[in-house]
TORFI-543377 format. One record per residue (C-alpha): residue number from 1; z, y, x; residue in three letters. Coordinates in steps of 0.001 Angstrom, whole numbers, plus 500000, padded with zeros to 6 digits. Each point is the difference from the previous one (the first is absolute). Example, Ala and Ser with C-alpha at 12.3 -4.5 7.8 and 13.67 -1.06 7.14 Angstrom:
ATOM   resi       pz       py       px   resn
ATOM      1   507800   495500   512300    Ala
ATOM      2   499340   503440   501370    Ser
REM end
This chain:
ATOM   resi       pz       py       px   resn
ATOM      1   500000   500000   500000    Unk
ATOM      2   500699   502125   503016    Unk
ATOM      3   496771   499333   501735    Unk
ATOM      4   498345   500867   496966    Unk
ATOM      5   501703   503614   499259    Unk
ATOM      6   499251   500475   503699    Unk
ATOM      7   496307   499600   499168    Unk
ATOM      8   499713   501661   497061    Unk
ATOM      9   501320   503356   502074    Unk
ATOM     10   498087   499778   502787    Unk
ATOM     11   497107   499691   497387    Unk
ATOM     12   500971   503429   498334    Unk
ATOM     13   500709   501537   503648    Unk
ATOM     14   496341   498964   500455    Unk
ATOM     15   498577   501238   497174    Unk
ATOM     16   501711   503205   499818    Unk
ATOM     17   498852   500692   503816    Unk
ATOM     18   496450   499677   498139    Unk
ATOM     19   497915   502729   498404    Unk
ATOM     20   500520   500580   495748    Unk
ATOM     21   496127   497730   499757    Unk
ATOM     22   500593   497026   502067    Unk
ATOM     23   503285   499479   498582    Unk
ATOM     24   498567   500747   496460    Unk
ATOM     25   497216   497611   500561    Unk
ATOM     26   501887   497280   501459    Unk
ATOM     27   502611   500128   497030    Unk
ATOM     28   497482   499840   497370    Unk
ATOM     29   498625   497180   501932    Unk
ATOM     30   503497   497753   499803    Unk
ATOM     31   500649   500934   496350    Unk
ATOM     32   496413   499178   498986    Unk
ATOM     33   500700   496682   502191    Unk
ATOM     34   503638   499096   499320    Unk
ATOM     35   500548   498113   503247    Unk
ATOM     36   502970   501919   500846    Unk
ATOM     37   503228   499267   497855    Unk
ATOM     38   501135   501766   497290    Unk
ATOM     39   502570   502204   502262    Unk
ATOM     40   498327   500574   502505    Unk
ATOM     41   497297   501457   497914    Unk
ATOM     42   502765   501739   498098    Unk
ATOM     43   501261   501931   503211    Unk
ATOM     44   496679   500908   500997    Unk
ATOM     45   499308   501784   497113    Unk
ATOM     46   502947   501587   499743    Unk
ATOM     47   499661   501544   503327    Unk
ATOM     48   496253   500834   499401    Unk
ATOM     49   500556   502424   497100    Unk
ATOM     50   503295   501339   501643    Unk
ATOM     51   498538   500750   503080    Unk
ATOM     52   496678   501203   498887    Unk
ATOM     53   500607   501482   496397    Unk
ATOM     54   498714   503099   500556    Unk
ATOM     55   496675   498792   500799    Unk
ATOM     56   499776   497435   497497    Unk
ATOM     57   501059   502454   497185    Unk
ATOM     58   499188   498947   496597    Unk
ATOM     59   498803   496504   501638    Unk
ATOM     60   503542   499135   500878    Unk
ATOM     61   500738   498903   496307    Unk
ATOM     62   497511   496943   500820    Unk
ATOM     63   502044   499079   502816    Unk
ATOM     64   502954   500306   497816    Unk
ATOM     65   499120   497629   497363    Unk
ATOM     66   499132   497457   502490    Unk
ATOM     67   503167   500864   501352    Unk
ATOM     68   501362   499231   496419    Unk
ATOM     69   498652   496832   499649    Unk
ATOM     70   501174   498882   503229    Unk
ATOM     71   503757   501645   498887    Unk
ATOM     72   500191   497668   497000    Unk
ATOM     73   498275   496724   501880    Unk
ATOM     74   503395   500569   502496    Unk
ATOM     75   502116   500894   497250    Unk
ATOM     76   500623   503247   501307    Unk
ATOM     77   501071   501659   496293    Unk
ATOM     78   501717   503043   501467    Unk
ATOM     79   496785   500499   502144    Unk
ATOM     80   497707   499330   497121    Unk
ATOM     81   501906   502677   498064    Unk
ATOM     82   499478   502765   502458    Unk
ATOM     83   496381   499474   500102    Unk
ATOM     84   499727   499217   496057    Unk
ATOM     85   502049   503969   500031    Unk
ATOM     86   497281   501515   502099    Unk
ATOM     87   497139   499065   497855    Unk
ATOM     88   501613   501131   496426    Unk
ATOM     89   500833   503490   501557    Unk
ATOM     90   496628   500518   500995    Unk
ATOM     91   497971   497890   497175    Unk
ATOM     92   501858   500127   496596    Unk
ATOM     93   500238   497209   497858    Unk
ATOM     94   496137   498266   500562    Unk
ATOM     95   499352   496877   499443    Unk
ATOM     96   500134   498811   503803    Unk
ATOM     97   503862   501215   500188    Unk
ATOM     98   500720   498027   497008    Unk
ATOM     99   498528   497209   501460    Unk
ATOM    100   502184   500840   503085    Unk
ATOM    101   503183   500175   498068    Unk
ATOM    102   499232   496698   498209    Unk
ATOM    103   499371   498132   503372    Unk
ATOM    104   503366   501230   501636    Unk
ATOM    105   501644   499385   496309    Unk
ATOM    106   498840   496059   500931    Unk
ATOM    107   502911   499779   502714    Unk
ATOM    108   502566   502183   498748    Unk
ATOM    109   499938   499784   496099    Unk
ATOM    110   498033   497508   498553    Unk
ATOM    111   499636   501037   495973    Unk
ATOM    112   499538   503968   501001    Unk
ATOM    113   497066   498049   501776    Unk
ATOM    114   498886   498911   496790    Unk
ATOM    115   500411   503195   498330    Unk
ATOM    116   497857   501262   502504    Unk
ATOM    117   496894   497854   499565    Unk
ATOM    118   500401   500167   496514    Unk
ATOM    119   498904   503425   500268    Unk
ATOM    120   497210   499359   502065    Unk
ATOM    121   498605   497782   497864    Unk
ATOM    122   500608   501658   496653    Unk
ATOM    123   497875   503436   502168    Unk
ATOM    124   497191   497331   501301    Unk
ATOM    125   499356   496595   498611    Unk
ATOM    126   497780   499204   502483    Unk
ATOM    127   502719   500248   503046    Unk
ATOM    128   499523   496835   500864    Unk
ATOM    129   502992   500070   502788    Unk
ATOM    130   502321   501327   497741    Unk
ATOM    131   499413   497254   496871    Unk
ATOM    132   500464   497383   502618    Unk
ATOM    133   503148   501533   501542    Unk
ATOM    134   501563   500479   496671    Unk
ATOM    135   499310   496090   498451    Unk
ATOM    136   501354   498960   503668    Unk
ATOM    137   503073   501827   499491    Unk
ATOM    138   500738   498974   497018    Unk
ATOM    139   500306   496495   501009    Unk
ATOM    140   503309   501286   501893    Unk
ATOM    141   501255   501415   496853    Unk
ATOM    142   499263   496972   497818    Unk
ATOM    143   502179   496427   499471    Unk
ATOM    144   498904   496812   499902    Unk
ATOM    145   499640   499910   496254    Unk
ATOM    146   496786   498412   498391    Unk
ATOM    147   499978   503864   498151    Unk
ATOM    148   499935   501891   503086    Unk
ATOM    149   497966   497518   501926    Unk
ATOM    150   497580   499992   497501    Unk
ATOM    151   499677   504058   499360    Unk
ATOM    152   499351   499968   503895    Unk
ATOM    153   497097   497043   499687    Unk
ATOM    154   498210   501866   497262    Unk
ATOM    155   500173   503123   502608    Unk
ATOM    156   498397   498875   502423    Unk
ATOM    157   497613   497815   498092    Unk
ATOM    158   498793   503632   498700    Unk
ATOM    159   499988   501693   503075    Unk
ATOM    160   497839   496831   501583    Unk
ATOM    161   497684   500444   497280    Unk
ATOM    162   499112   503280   501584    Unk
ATOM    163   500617   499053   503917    Unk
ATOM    164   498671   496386   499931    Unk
ATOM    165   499346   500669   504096    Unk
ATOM    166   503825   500883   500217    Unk
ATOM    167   501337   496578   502074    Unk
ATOM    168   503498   501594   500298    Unk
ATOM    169   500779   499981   495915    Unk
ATOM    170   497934   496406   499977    Unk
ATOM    171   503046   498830   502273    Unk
ATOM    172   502643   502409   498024    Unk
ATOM    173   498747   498262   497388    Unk
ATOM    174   500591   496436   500733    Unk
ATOM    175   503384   500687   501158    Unk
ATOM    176   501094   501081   496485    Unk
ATOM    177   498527   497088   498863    Unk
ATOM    178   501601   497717   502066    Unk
ATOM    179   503143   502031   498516    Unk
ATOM    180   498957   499103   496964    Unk
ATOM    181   499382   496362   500967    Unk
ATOM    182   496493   500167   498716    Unk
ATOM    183   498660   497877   503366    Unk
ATOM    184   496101   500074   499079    Unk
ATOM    185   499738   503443   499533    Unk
ATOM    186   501687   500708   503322    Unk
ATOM    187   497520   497548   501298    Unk
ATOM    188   496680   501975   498408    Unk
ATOM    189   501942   502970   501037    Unk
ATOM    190   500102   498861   503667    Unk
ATOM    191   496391   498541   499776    Unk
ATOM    192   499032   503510   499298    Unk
ATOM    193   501583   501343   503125    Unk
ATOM    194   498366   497280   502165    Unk
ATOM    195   496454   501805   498575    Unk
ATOM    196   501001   503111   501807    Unk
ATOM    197   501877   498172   503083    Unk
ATOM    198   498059   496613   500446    Unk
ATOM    199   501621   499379   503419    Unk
ATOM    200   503515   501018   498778    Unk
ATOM    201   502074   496424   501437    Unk
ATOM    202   503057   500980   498148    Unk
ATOM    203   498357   500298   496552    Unk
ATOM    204   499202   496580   500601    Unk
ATOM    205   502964   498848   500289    Unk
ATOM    206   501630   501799   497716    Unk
ATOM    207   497597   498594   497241    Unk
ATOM    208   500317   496565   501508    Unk
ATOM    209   504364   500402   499350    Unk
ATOM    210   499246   501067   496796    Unk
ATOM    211   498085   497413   498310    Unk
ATOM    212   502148   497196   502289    Unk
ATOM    213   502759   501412   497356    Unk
ATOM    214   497875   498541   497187    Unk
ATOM    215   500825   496567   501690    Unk
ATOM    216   496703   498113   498430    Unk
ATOM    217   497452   498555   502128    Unk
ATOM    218   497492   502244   498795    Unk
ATOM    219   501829   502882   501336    Unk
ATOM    220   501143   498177   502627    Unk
ATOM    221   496196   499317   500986    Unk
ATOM    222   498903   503913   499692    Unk
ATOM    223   503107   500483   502304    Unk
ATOM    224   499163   498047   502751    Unk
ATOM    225   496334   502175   499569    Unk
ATOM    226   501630   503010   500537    Unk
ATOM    227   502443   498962   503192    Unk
ATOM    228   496841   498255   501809    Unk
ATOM    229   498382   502831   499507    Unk
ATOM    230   503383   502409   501677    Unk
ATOM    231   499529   498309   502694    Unk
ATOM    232   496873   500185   500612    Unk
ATOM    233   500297   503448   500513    Unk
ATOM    234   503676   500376   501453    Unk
ATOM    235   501604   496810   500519    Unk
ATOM    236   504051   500799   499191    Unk
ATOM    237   502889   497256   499319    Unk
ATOM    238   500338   501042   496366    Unk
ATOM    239   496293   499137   498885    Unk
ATOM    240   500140   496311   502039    Unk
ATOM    241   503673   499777   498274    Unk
ATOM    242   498499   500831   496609    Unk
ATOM    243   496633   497690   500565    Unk
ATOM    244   502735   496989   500736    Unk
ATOM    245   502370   501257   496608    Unk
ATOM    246   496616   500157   498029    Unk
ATOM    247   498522   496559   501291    Unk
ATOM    248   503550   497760   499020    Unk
ATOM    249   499834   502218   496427    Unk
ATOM    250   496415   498782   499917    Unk
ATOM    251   501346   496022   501049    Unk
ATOM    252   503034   500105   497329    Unk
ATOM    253   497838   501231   496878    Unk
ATOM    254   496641   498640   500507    Unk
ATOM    255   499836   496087   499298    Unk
ATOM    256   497661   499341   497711    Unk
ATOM    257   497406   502846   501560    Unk
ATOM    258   496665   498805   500570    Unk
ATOM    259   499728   500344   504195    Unk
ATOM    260   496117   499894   500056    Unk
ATOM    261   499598   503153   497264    Unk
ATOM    262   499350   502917   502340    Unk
ATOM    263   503728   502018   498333    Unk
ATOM    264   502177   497757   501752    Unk
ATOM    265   499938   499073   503512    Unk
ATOM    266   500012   496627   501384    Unk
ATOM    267   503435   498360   501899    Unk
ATOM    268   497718   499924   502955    Unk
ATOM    269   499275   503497   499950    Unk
ATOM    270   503688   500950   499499    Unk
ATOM    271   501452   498033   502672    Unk
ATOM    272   497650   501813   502183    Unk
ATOM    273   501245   503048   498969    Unk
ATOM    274   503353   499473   499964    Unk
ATOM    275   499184   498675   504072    Unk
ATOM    276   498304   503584   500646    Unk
ATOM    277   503453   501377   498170    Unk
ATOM    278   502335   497789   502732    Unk
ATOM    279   498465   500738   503070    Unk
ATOM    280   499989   503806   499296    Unk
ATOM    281   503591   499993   498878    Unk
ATOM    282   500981   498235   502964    Unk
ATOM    283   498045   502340   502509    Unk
ATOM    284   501745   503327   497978    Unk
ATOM    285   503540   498283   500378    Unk
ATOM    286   499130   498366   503615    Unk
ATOM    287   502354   502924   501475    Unk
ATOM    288   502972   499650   497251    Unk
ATOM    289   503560   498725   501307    Unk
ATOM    290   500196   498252   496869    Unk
ATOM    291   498043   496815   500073    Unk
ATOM    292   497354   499633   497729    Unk
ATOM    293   498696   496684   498418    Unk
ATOM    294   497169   500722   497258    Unk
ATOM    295   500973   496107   498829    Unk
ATOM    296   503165   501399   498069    Unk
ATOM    297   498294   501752   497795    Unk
ATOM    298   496541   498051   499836    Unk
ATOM    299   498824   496660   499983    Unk
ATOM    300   495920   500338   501058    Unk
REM end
């Protein structure tokens, strides 16, 4: 942590050696870039528009939203505040201090949040951002009840009818359906994401727990689909874990299932699997203190 302040100042000392351009240029560089973290872009700016305000001028205030953005993504409320102070003394009440106020109102007060978006909406229906923010928050606001659960499903059903492309409220979505314990719809839901993100790994694997809670060998077949195809693309403990779980569910329920139809895979086929399944758990826990034995918990 040490080593890394230490770099960070030597970084401003070297910048503010620099003329008011190269340091401009090279700033707008790392914030169009984002390689740096999140405080050390943070300090940079700050000592950009301090030490150069009078040149910037009215330009500043785009440094100082950044700045913002940066405040709330460390938490920094008191920060945040200042800045959120500068802009309403020299901009009113528009629409983009509003917006301001409801994104601080996120961290430190949650429903004046609400109240906030809820005003932005009702003065443009078409604020996309602010519909969204204001059906997320409400999940924080909401119980568990099928009443609640279900005024928040037919929210963003609406919304999605508008922003089909919107992957985020696809996987909001499925989550207040698994809430709801409506498991296909959280599937379709997830599906949809997959669409947008086709080499998302953990959407696979997320759909391939869900439908191993259905515990039929249907489900359990689709399942081992969507783990194969996890780690295919990133190759993690959970999906081989959940490939194994979804095979046995497949072995317990599926006597009487015609093995040559093309729906249901073949013992052969599964033993195979459940092989590829051993020798990468055993390679990912070859450096565990605990001995590991992939026979306790499957017989291939």
């Amino acid at each position: 942590m040490e080593e890394k302040s230490q770099n960070l100042q030597q970084s401003i000392d070297f910048f503010e050696s620099k003329c008011f351009t190269t340091y401009k240029e090279w700033l707008d560089s790392n914030l169009i870039l984002r390689k740096q973290s999140a405080l050390f872009l943070f300090h940079h700016i700050d000592n950009f528009v301090t030490t150069h305000s009078d040149t910037l001028q009215m330009e500043r205030f785009l440094y100082l939203e950044k700045l913002f953005e940066l405040a709330l993504e460390l938490k920094l409320v008191q920060v945040a505040k200042i800045i959120l102070y500068q802009f309403s003394e020299n901009f009113g009440k528009e629409t983009k201090i509003t917006k301001m106020q409801a994104q601080l109102s996120e961290i430190a007060d949650t429903d004046r949040a609400h109240e906030f978006y809820k005003v932005l909406i009702i003065s443009n229906q078409d604020d996309r951002v602010s519909l969204k923010k204001y059906i997320g928050l409400l999940k924080s606001s909401f119980s568990i009840v099928q009443e609640d659960l279900k005024k928040l499903i037919e929210m963003w059903n609406e919304y999605l009818k508008v922003y089909m492309d919107d992957h985020e409220a696809w996987y909001e979505l499925s989550d207040v359906y698994l809430l709801a314990s409506n498991y296909t719809k959280a599937v379709y839901c997830l599906e949809e994401v997959l669409i947008h993100q086709p080499n998302n790994f953990n959407i696979y694997t997320k759909l391939g727990d869900i439908l191993c809670t259905l515990n039929t060998a249907e489900a359990a077949v689709n399942a081992v689909k969507y783990y194969s195809q996890s780690v295919l693309i990133h190759p993690t403990p959970r999906a081989f874990w959940g490939m194994v779980t979804a095979i046995n569910i497949y072995l317990r329920y599926s006597k009487g299932k015609d093995e040559n139809s093309n729906i249901f895979p073949t013992k052969e086929k599964l033993r195979s699997m459940l092989k590829i399944a051993k020798i990468n758990l055993e390679n990912f826990y070859s450096k565990s203190p605990i001995k590991f034995s992939f026979e306790n918990f499957c017989e291939i």
